[in-house]
LUMLUM-487641 format. One record per residue (C-alpha): residue in one letter; residue number from 0; x, y negated, z negated. Coordinates in Angstrom, 2 decimals, always signed. Each point is the difference from the previous one (the first is absolute). Layout:
<vexbas>
<vexba aa="a" i="NUM" east="X" north="Y" up="Z"/>
...
</vexbas>
This chain:
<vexbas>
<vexba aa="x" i="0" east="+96.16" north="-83.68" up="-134.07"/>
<vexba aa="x" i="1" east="-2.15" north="-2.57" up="-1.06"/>
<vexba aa="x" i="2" east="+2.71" north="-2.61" up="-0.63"/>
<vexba aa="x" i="3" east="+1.27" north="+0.73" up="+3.42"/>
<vexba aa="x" i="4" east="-3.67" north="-0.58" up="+1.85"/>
<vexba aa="x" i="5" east="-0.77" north="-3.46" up="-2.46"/>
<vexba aa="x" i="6" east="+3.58" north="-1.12" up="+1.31"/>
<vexba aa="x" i="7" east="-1.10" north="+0.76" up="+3.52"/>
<vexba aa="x" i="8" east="-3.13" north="-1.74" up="+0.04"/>
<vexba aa="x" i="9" east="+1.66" north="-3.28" up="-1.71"/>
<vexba aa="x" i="10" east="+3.17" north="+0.06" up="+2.42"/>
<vexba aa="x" i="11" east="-2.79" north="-0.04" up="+2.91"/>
<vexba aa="x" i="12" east="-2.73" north="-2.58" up="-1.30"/>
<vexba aa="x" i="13" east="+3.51" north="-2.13" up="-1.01"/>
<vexba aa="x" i="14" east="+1.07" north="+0.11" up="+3.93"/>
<vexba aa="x" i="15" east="-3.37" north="+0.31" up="+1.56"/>
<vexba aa="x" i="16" east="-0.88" north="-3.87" up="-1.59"/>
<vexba aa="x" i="17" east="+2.99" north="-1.34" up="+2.20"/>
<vexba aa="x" i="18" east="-0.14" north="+1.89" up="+3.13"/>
<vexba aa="x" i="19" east="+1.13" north="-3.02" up="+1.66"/>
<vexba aa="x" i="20" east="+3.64" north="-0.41" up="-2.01"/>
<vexba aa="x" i="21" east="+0.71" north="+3.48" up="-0.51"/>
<vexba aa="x" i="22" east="-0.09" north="+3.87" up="+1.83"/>
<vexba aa="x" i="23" east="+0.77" north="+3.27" up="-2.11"/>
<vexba aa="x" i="24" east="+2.14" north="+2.18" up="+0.99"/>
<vexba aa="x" i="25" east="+2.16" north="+3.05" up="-0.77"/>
<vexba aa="x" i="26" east="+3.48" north="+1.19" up="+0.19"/>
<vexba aa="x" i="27" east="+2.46" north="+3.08" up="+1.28"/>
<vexba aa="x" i="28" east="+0.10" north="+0.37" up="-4.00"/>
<vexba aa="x" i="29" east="-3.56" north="+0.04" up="-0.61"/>
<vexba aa="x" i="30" east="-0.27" north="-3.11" up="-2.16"/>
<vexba aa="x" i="31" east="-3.06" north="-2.86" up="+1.08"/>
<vexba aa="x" i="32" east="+1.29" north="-3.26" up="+0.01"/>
<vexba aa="x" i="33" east="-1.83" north="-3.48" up="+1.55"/>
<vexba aa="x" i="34" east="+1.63" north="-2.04" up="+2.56"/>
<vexba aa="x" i="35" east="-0.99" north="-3.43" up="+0.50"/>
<vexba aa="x" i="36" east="-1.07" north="-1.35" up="+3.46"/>
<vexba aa="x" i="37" east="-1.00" north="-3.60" up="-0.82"/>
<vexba aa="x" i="38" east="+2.96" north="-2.50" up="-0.20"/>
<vexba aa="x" i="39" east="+0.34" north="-0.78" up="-3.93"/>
<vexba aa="x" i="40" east="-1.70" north="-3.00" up="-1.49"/>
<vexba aa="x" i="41" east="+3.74" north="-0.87" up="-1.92"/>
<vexba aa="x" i="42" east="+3.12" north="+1.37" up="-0.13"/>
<vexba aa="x" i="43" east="+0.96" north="-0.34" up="-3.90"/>
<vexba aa="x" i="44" east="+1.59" north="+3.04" up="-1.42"/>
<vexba aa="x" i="45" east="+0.41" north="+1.31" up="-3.68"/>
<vexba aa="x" i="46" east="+2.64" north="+2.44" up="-1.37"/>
<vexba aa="x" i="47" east="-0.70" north="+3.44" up="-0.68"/>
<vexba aa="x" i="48" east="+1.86" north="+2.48" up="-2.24"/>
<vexba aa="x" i="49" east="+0.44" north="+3.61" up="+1.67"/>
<vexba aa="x" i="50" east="+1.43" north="+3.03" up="-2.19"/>
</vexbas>
């Protein structure tokens, strides 16, 4: 339980410092996630591997 509290604290001081770019939120699935709400400041990309 203490993992999952220290992981709570971090995800909110992490969002909290850029209230203005970012809200939290959750889902139907019960998963948090951050959407952004400031336009990006580029729009470079970089691949990923999923699986």
């Amino acid at each position: 339980m203490a993992l999952l509290q220290c992981l709570q604290e971090h995800r909110g001081h992490a969002v909290e410092s850029r209230k203005d770019k970012a809200t939290r939120h959750w889902n139907d699935a019960g998963l948090y996630f951050v959407r952004l709400v400031a336009e990006p400041s580029g729009r470079e990309t970089q691949k990923i591997v999923v699986g």
